[in-house]
Steps between C-alpha positions, in 0.01 A plus 500: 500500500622874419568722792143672560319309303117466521416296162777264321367250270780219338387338209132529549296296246130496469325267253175385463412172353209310308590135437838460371487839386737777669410899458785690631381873703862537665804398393809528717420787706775697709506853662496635843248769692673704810409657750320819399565482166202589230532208246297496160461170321421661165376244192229496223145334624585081476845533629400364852528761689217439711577145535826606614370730787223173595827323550718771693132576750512075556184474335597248268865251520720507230567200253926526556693744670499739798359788656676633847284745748641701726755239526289195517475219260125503408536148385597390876097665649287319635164613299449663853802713501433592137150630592648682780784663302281618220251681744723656738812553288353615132229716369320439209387784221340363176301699215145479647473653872318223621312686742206371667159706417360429833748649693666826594842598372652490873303152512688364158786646600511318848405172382824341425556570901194331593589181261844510651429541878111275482436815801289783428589633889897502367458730209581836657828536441429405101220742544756757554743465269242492239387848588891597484453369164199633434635882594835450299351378169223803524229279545376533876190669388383204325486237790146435572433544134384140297755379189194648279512827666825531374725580162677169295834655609389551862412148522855397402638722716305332788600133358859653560434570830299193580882305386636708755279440758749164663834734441627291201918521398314421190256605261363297207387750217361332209386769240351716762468805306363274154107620581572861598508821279907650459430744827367231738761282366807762571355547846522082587838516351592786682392299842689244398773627447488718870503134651796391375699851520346596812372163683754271435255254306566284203293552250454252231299638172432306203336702215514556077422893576833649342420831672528373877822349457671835611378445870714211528845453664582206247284357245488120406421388178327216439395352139380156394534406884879578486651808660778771502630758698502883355687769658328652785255807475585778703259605767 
C-alpha cells in the first residue's frame, strides 16, 4: 500500500459471464486514491466506470485482482465488516438524489445515521453536524422543506450531505452532476472539491462531462475498461 493511501486497486478484473461465454468490463485495473485528494475517473459512457466505483464502494467483488481500503484487504471481510466499512467509512453520490418524498430534507439527510446506529434516541450528535452542513453549503433554510419543495440541484446538494452524514474519508461520486443544468452542476463540483481541499476527504468521481474535469486534483482515464493516468489538474 502507498503511504496515505485510501483506495489502491492491483489488477482488478471484473467479468461477467453467460455459459462459456466471457464479457470483459475491467481489464487490469491499477491506480491509487489518497488522502484528500479529488480524483476523476474520466471515460466515454460503456467504459465501466460505474462498475468500477460498485467495486471500489464493496457493492459488488471483483472477478481477479485487488482493491485495498484504508489499508485493509477487502478480500480478507467478513460480509459483516464489509457492510460496516461501506456505511461508516464511504459516502455514496450517484446521478439521481434518491431522496425520499415522504420525508423532510433534515429527515433524508439523517437517515444513513439511523440505519447505522438502529437508535433514533442516538442521533443528536448526527443531527448536529448536519445542520453544520446544512449552514456551510447555504442550505439551512431548507430543512423542514420536502425533496419536492425543493430545486433538482438542491436535492443533490442534500444527497451530498446525506453521504456526509457518517463522516466518510471517502466519497463515491458517480456522475453526480449528469441530471443538473451547468450552474447546479458547478456548484456540486465546487462542494466537492471544498471536501477534499478543505476536509481532508477523498473524493472519487467518475464522469464523461469534459467540462468538470478541471475540479480534479488528478484525472484517471479509463476506456474499454482499461485505464491511464494523465497529468494532474491544478486546483
Amino acid at each position: 500500500m502507498a503511504d496515505s493511501a485510501v483506495v489502491q486497486t492491483e489488477g482488478l478484473c471484473k467479468s461477467y459471464f453467460e455459459g462459456p461465454q466471457e464479457a470483459a468490463v475491467l481489464t487490469d485495473v491499477h491506480f491509487t486514491a489518497l488522502a484528500g485528494e479529488f480524483l476523476m475517473i474520466f471515460g466515454p459512457s460503456g467504459s465501466g466506470k460505474s462498475t468500477l466505483l460498485h467495486l471500489l464502494g464493496l457493492m459488488d467483488r471483483a472477478t481477479r485482482g485487488k482493491i485495498y481500503l484504508f489499508g485493509k484487504d477487502s478480500d480478507r471481510l467478513s460480509e459483516y465488516e464489509r457492510g460496516s466499512l461501506r456505511s461508516r467509512e464511504i459516502g455514496f453520490v450517484f446521478q439521481f438524489d434518491s431522496l425520499l418524498p415522504e420525508f423532510t430534507v433534515m429527515e433524508n439527510i439523517l437517515m444513513p445515521a439511523l440505519i447505522a446506529t438502529s437508535q433514533s434516541g442516538r442521533l443528536e450528535p448526527f443531527r448536529k453536524k448536519a445542520m453544520e452542513n446544512l449552514e456551510s453549503f447555504g442550505l439551512a433554510h431548507i430543512i423542514e422543506r420536502f425533496p419536492r419543495e425543493i430545486s433538482g440541484g438542491e436535492r443533490q446538494r442534500v444527497a451530498l450531505i446525506r453521504a456526509l452524514t457518517n463522516q466518510p474519508a471517502l466519497i463515491l461520486a458517480d456522475e453526480p452532476t449528469g441530471n443538473l443544468d451547468h450552474a447546479n452542476g458547478e456548484r456540486v463540483l465546487e462542494d466537492l472539491r471544498g471536501l477534499s481541499r478543505d476536509k481532508n476527504v477523498s473524493v472519487v468521481m467518475v464522469t464523461h462531462n469534459q467540462q468538470a474535469v478541471r475540479y480534479a486534483s488528478r484525472i484517471v482515464h479509463l476506456v474499454d475498461g482499461k485505464i491511464s493516468e494523465r497529468a494532474g489538474v491544478e486546483r
